[in-house]
MMTF fields as JSON, N, C-alpha, C and O atoms, coordinates in Angstrom:
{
  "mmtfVersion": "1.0.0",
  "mmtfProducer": "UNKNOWN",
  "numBonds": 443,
  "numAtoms": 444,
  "numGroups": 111,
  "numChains": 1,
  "numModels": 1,
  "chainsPerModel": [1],
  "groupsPerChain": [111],
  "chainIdList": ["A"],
  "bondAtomList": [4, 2, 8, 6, 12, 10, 16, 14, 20, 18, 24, 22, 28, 26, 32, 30, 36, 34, 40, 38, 44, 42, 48, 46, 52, 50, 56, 54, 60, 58, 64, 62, 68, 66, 72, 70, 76, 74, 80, 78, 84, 82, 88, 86, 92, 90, 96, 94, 100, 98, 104, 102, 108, 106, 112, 110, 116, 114, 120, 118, 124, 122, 128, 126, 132, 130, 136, 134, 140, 138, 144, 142, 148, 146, 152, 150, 156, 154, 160, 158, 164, 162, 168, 166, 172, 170, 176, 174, 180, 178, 184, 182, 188, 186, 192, 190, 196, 194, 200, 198, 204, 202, 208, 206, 212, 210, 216, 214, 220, 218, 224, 222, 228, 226, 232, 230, 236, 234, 240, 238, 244, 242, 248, 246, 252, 250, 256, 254, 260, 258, 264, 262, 268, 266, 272, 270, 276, 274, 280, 278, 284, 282, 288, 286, 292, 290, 296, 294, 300, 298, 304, 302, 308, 306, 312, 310, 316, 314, 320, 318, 324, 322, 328, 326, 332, 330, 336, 334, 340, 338, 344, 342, 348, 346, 352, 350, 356, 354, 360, 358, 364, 362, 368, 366, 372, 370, 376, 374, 380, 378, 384, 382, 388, 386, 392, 390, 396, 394, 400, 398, 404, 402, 408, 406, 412, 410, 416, 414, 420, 418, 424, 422, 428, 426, 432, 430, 436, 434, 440, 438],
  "bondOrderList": [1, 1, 1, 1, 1, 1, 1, 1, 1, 1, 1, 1, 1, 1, 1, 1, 1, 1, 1, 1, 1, 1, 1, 1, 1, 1, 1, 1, 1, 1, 1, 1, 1, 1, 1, 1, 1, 1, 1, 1, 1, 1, 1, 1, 1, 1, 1, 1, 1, 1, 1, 1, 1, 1, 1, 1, 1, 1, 1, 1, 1, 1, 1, 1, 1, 1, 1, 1, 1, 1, 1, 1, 1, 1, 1, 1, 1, 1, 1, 1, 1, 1, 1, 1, 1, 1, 1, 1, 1, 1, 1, 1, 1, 1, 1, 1, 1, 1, 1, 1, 1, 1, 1, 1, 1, 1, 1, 1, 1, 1],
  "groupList": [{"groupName": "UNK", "atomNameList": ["N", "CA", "C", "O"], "elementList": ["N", "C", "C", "O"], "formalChargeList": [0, 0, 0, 0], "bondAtomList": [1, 0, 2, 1, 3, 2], "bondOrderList": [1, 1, 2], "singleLetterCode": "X", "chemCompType": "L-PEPTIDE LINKING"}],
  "groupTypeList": [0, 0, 0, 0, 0, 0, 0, 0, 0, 0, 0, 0, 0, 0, 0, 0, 0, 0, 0, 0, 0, 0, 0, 0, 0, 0, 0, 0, 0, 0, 0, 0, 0, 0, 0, 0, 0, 0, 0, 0, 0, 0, 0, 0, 0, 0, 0, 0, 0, 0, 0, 0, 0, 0, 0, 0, 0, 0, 0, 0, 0, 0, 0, 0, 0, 0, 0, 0, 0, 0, 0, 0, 0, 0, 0, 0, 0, 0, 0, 0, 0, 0, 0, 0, 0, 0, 0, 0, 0, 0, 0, 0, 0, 0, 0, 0, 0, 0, 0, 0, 0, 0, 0, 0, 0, 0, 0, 0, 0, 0, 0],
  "groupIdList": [1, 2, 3, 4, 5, 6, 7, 8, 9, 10, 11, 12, 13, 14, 15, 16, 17, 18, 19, 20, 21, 22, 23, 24, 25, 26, 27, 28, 29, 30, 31, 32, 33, 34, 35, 36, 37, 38, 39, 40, 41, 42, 43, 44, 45, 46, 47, 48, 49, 50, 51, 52, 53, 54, 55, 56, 57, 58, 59, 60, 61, 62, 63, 64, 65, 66, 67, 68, 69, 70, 71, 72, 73, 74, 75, 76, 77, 78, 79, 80, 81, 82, 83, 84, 85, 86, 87, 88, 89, 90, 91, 92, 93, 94, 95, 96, 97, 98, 99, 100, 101, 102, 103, 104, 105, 106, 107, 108, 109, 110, 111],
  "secStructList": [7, 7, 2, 2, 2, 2, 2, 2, 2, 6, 6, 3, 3, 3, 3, 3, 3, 6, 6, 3, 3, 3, 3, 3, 3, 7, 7, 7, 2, 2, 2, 2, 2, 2, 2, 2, 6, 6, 6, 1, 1, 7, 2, 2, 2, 2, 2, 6, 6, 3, 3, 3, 3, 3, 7, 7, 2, 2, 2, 2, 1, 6, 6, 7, 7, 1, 1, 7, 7, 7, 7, 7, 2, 2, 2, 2, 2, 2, 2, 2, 6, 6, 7, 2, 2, 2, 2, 2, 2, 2, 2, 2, 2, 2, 2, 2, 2, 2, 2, 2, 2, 2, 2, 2, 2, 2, 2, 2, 6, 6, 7],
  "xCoordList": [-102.604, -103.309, -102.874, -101.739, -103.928, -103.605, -102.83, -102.794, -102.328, -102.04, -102.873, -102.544, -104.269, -105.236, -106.022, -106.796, -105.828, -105.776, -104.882, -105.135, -104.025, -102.537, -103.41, -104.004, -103.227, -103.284, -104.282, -104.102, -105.782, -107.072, -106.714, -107.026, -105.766, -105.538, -104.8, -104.632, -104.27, -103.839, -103.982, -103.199, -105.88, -106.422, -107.482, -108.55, -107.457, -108.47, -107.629, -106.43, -108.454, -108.08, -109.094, -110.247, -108.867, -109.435, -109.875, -109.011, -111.039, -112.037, -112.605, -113.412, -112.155, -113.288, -114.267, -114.002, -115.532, -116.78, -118.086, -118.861, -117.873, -119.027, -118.988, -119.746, -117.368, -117.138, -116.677, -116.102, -117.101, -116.783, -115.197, -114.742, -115.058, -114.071, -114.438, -114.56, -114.551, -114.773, -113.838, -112.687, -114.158, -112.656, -113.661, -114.584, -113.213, -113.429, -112.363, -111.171, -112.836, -112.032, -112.242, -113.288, -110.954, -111.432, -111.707, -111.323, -112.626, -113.091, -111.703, -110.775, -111.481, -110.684, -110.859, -112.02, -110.074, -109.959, -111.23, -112.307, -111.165, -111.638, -113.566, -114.413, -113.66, -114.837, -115.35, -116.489, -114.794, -114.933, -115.753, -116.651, -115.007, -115.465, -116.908, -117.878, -117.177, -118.427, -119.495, -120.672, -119.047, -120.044, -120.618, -121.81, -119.543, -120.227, -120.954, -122.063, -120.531, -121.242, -122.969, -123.909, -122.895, -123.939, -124.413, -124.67, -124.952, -125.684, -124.913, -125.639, -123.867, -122.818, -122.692, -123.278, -122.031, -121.188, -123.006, -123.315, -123.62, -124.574, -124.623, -123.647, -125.183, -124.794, -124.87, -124.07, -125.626, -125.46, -124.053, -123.329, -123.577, -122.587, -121.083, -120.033, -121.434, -120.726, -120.744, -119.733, -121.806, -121.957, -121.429, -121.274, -121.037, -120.911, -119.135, -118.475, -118.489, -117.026, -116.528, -115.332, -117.745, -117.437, -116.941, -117.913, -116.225, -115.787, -115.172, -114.481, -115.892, -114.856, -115.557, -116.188, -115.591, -115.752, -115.578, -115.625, -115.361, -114.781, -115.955, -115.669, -117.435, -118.222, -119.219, -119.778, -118.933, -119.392, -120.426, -121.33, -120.657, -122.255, -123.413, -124.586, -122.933, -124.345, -124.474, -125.593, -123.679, -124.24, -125.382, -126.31, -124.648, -125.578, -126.706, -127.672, -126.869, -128.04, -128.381, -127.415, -129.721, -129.909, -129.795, -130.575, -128.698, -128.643, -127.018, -126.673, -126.387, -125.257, -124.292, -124.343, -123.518, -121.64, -121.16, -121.667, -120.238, -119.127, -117.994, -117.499, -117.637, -116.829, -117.254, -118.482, -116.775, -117.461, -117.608, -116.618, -119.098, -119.18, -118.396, -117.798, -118.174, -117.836, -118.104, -119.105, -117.712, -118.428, -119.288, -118.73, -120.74, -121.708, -122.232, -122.711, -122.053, -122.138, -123.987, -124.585, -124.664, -126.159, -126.59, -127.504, -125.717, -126.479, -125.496, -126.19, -124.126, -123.878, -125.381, -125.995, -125.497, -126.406, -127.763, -128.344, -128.023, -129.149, -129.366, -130.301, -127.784, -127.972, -127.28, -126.886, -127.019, -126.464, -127.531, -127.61, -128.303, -129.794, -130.711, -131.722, -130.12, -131.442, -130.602, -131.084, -129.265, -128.811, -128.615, -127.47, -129.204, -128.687, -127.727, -126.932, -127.792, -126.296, -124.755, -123.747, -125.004, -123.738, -123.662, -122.793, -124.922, -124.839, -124.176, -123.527, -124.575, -123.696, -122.593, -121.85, -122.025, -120.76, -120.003, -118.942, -120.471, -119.727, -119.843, -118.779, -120.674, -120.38, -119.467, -118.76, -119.754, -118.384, -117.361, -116.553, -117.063, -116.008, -115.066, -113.969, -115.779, -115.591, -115.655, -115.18, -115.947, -115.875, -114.202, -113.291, -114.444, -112.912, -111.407, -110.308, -112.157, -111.009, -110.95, -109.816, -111.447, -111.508, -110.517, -109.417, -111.389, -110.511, -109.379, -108.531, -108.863, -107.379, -106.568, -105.736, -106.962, -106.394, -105.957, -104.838, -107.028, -107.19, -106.329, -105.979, -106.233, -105.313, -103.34, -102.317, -103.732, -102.262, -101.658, -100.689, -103.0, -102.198, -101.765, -100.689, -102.431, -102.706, -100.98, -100.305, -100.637, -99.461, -98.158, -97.348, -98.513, -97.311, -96.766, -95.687, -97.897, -98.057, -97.448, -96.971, -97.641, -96.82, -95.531, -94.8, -95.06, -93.608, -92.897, -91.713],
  "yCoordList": [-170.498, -169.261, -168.73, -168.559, -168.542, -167.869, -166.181, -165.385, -166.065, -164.648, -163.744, -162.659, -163.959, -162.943, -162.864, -161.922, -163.907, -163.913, -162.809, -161.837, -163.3, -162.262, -161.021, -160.512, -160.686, -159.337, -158.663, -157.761, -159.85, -159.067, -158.566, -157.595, -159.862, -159.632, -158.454, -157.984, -157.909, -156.568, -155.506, -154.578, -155.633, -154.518, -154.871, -154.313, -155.835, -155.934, -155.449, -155.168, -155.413, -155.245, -155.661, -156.051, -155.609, -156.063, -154.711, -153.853, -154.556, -152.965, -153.752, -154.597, -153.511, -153.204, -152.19, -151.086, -152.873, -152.363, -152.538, -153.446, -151.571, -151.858, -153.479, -154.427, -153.017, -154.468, -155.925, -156.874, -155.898, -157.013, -156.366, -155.339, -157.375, -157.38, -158.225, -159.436, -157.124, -157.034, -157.128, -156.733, -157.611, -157.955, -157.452, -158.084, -156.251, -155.114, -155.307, -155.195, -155.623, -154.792, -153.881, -153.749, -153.055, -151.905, -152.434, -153.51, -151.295, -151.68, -151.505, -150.98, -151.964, -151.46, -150.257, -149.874, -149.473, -148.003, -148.324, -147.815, -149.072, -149.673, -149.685, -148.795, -150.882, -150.935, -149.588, -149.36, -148.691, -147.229, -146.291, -145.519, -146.685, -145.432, -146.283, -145.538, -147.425, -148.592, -148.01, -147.834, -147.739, -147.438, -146.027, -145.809, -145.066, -143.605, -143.944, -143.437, -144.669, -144.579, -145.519, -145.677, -145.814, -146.688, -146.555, -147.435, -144.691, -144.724, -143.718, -142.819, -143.69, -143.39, -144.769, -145.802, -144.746, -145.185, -145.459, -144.531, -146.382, -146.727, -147.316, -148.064, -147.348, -148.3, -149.887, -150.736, -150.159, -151.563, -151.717, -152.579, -151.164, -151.423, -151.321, -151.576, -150.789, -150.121, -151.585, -152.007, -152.068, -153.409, -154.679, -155.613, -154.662, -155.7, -155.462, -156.385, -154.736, -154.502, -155.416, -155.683, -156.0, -156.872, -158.346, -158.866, -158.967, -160.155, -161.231, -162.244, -160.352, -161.447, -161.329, -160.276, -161.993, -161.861, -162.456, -163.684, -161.651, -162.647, -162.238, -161.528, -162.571, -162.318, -164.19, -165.13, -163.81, -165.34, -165.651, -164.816, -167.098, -167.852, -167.289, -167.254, -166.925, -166.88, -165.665, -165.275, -164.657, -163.48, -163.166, -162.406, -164.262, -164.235, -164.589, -163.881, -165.794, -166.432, -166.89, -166.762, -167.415, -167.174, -169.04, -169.729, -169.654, -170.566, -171.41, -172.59, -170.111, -170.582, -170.953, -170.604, -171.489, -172.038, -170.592, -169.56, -170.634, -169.782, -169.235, -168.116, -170.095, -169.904, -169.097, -169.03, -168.408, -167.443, -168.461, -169.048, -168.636, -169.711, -169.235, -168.189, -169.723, -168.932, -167.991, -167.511, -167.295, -165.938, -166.219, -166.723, -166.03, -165.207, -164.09, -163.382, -164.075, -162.312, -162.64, -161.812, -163.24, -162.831, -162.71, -162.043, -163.507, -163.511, -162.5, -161.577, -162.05, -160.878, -159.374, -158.801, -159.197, -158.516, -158.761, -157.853, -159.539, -159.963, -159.168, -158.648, -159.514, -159.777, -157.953, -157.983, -156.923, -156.535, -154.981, -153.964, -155.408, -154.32, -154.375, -153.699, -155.388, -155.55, -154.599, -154.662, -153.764, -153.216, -151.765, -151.703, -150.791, -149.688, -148.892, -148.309, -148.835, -148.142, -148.526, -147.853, -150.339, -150.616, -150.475, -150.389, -150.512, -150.614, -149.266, -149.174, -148.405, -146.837, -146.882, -146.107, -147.501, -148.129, -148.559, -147.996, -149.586, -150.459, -149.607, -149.701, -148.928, -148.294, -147.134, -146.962, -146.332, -145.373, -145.639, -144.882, -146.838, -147.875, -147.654, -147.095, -148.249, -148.612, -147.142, -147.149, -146.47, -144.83, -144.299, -143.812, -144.746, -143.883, -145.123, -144.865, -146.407, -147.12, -146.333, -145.855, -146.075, -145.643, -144.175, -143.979, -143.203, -141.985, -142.221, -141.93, -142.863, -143.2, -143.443, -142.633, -144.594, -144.792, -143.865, -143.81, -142.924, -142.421, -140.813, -139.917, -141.129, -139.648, -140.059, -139.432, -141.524, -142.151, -141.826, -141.191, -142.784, -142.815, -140.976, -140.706, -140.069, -138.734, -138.039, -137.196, -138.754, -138.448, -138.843, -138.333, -140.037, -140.816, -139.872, -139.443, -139.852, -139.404, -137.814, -136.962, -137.785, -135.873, -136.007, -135.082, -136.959, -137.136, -137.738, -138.067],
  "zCoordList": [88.816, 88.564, 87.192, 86.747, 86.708, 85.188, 85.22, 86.158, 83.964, 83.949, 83.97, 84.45, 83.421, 83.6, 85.016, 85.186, 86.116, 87.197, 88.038, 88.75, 87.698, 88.133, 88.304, 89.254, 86.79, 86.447, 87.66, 88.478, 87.253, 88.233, 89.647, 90.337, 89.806, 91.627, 91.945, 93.07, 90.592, 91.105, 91.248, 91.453, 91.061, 91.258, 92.106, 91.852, 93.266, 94.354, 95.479, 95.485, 96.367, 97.778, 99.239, 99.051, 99.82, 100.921, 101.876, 102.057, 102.399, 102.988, 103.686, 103.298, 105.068, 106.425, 105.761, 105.285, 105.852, 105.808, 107.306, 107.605, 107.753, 108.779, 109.496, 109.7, 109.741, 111.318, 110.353, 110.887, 108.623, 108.101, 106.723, 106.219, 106.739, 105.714, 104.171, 103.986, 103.221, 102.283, 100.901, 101.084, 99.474, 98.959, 97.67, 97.156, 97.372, 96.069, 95.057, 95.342, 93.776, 92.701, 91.74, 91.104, 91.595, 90.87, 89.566, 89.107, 88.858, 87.625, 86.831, 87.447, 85.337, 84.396, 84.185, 84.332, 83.874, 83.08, 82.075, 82.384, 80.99, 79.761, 80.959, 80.88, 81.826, 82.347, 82.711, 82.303, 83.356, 83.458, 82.845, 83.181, 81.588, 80.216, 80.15, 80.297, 79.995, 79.34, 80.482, 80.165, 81.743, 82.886, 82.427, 82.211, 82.305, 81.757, 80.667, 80.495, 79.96, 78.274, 78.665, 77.886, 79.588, 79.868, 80.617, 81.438, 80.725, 81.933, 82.894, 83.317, 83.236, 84.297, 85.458, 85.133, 86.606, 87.456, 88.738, 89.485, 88.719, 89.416, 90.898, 90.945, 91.963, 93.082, 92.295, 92.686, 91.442, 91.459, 90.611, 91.11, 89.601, 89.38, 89.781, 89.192, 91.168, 92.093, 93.164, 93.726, 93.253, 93.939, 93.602, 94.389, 91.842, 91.03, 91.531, 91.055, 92.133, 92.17, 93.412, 93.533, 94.556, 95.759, 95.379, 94.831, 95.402, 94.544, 95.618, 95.511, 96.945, 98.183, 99.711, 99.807, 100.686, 101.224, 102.757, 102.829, 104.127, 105.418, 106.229, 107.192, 106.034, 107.101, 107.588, 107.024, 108.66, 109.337, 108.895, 108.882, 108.329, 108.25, 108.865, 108.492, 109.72, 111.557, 111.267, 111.598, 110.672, 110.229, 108.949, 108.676, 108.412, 106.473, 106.842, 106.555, 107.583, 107.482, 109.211, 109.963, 109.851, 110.942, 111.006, 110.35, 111.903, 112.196, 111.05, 110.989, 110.308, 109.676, 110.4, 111.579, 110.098, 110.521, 110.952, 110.512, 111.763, 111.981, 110.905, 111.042, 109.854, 108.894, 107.846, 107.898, 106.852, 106.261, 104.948, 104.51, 104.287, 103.412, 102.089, 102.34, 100.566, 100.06, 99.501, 100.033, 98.53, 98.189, 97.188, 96.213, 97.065, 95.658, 95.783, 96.669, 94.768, 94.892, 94.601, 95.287, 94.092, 94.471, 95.932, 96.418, 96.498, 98.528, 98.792, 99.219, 98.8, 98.923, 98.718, 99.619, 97.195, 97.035, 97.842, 98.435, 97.819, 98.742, 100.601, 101.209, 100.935, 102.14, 102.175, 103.341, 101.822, 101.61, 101.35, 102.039, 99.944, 100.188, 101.421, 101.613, 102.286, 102.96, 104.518, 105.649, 104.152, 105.25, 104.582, 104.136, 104.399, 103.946, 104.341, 103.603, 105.831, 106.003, 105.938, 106.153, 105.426, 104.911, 103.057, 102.189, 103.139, 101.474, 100.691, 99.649, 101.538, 101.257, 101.728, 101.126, 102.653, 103.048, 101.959, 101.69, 101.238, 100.594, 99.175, 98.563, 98.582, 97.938, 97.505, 96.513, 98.696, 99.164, 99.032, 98.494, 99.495, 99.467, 98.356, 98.344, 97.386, 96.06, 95.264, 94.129, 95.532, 94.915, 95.214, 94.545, 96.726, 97.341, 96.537, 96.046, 96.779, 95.687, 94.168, 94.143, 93.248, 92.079, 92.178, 91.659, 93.084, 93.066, 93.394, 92.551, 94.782, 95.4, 93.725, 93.316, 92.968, 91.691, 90.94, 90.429, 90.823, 89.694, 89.873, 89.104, 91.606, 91.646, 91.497, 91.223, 91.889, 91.965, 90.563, 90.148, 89.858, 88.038, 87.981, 87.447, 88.41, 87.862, 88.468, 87.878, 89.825, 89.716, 88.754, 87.98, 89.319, 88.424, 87.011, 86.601, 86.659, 84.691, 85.103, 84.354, 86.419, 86.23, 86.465, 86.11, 86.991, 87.785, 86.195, 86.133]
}
């Protein structure tokens, strides 16, 4: 594993989302500012933060494997708009990761 691997993995985590388990990472500080400057902070770019995933074949698709295949994030997105009350799920998600951060860094820097 590379160092810039490292680094990434230390800003994912793993979110039960609506019965599945989900593997989010937070954006960079740096990706952050590029989201406001571009628009602000969107569901799809809010979607682009899912980078993992543990939900069974037979769920994705009708007649899949039991094992969870690996992750793309286009059949993620796919399978994903086509459920709205997880899709606000998984977005939320990824909102409450950002703030949790962003109140952590906000301590630290006072202490």
């Amino acid at each position: 594993m590379s160092l810039s691997d490292k680094i990434r993995k230390t800003r994912e985590s793993w979110v039960k989302v609506g019965g599945y388990e989900l593997q989010f990472r937070r954006p960079t500080e740096y990706q952050l500012s590029k989201m406001y400057e571009e628009g602000g902070i969107t569901e799809e770019k809010l979607l682009a933060c899912v980078v993992g995933w543990k939900i069974p074949g037979n769920v994705l698709e009708p007649g899949g494997g039991g094992e969870p295949p690996p992750f793309e994030f286009e059949a993620f997105k796919e399978w994903v708009e086509d459920r709205p009350e997880l899709y606000i799920q998984v977005t939320t998600a990824v909102v409450k990761i950002i703030t949790d951060y962003t109140a952590k860094k906000g301590k630290a820097e006072k202490n």
